[in-house]
C-alpha positions in Angstrom: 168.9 309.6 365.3 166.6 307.0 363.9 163.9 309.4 362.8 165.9 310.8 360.2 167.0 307.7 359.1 164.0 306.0 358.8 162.3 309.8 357.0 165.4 309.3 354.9 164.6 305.8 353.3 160.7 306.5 353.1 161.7 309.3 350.9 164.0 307.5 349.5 161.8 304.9 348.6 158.8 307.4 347.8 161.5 309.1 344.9 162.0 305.3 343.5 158.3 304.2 343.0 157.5 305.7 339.8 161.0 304.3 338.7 160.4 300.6 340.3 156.7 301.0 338.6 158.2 302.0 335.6 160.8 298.8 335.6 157.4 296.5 336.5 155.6 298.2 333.4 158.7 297.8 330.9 158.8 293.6 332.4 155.6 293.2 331.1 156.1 294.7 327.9 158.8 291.8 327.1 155.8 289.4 326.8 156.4 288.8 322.7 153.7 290.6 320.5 153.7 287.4 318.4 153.0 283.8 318.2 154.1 280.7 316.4 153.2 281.0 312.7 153.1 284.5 312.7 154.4 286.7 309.9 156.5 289.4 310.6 156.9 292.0 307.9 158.8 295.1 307.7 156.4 297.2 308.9 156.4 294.6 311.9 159.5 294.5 313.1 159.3 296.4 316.0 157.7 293.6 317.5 160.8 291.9 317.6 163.3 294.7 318.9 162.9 293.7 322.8 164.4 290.1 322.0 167.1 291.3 319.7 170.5 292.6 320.8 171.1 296.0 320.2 174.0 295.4 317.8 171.6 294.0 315.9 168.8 296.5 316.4 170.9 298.8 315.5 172.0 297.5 312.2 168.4 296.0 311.3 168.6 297.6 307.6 170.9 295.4 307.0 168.9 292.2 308.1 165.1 293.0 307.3 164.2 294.4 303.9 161.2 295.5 301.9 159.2 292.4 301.0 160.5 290.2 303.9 158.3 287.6 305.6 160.1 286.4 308.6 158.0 283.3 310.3 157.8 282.4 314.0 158.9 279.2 314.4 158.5 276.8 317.4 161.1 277.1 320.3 163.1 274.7 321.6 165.0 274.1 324.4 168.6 274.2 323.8 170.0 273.3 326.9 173.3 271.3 327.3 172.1 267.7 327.4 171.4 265.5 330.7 174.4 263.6 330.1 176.5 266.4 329.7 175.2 268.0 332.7 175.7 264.4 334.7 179.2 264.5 333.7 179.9 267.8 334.7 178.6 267.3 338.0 179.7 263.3 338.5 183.7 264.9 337.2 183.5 268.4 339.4 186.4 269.3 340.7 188.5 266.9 338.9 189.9 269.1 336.0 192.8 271.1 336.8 194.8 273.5 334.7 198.6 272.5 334.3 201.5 273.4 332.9 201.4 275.6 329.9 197.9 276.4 330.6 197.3 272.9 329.8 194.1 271.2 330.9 194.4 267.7 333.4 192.2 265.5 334.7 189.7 266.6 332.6 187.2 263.3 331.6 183.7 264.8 330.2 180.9 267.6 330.8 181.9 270.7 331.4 185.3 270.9 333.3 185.3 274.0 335.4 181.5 275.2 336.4 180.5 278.6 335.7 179.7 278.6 339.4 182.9 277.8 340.6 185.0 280.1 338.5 186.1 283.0 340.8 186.4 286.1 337.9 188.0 288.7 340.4 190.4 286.3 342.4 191.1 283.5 340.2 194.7 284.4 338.3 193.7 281.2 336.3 189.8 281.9 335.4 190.4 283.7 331.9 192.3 279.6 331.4 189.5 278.1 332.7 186.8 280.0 330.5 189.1 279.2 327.3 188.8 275.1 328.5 185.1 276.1 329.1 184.8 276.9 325.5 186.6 274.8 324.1 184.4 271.8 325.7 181.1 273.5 325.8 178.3 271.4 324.6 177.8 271.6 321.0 174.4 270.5 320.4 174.2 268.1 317.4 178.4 268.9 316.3 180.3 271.9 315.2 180.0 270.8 311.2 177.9 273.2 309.1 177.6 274.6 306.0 176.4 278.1 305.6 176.1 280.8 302.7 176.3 283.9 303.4 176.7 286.8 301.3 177.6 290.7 301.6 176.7 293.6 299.1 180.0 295.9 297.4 178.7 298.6 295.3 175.4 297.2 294.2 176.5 293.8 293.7 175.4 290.2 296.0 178.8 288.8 297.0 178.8 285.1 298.4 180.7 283.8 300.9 180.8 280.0 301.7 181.3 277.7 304.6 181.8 274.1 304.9 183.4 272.6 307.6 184.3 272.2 311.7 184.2 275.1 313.9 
């Protein structure tokens, strides 16, 4: 009984090697194909299309253009500060949801952990990913101004933004 078994998952495993190769070849090819400073033009731009997600792949035309020069910048860590991440480990556990959805107990950081969130069993999780949200580190503030602009028949229409998220 174990000689079939064991024939089984060597051809099993035989079938999968050019596939796992494959998946090891396509990993590598993720290393970026440009630096800092670089110029990417639109003859370029499928440089960028392993670190882009498809939405936006997929509607590239309407991003990148004849004549564009995008630059690689720097990158930068954006990761939730320390103190953020100290308060959501020093308050763990403390936050509860109450009633009316309401949120309790909650002091600072982060007041339900991603870990700790049980999707499948948790009747309250879809709450607890809305208080999530809404108390997610914000970097440097939710207040912005942005222009951005759409095209209707032919013509450049802007659209303007001032304000707090």
């Amino acid at each position: 009984m174990r000689a079939p078994v064991t024939l089984a998952l060597f051809t099993a495993l035989l079938l999968a090697a050019p596939a796992l190769a494959q998946q090891a070849e396509d990993a590598g090819a993720l290393v970026p194909q440009f630096q800092e400073g670089d110029v990417i033009t639109m003859d370029q731009i499928d440089k960028l299309k392993p670190f882009l997600p498809p939405e936006f792949w997929d509607n590239r035309d309407f991003f990148f253009y004849e004549g564009m020069q995008l630059e690689i910048g720097p990158t930068a860590d954006y990761s939730s500060a320390k103190e953020y991440q100290a308060a959501t480990e020093r308050f763990r556990g403390q936050p509860r949801i109450g009633p009316d959805n309401s949120l309790e107990n909650y002091t600072a950081g982060l007041p339900f952990p991603r870990d700790e969130i049980d999707c499948k069993g948790d009747p309250q999780a879809g709450v607890k990913w809305m208080w999530n949200f809404d108390n997610q580190w914000d970097g440097d503030g939710a207040t912005a101004s942005f222009f951005y602009s759409y095209w209707d028949r032919g013509e450049q229409l802007p659209l303007y933004y001032q304000g707090s998220a």
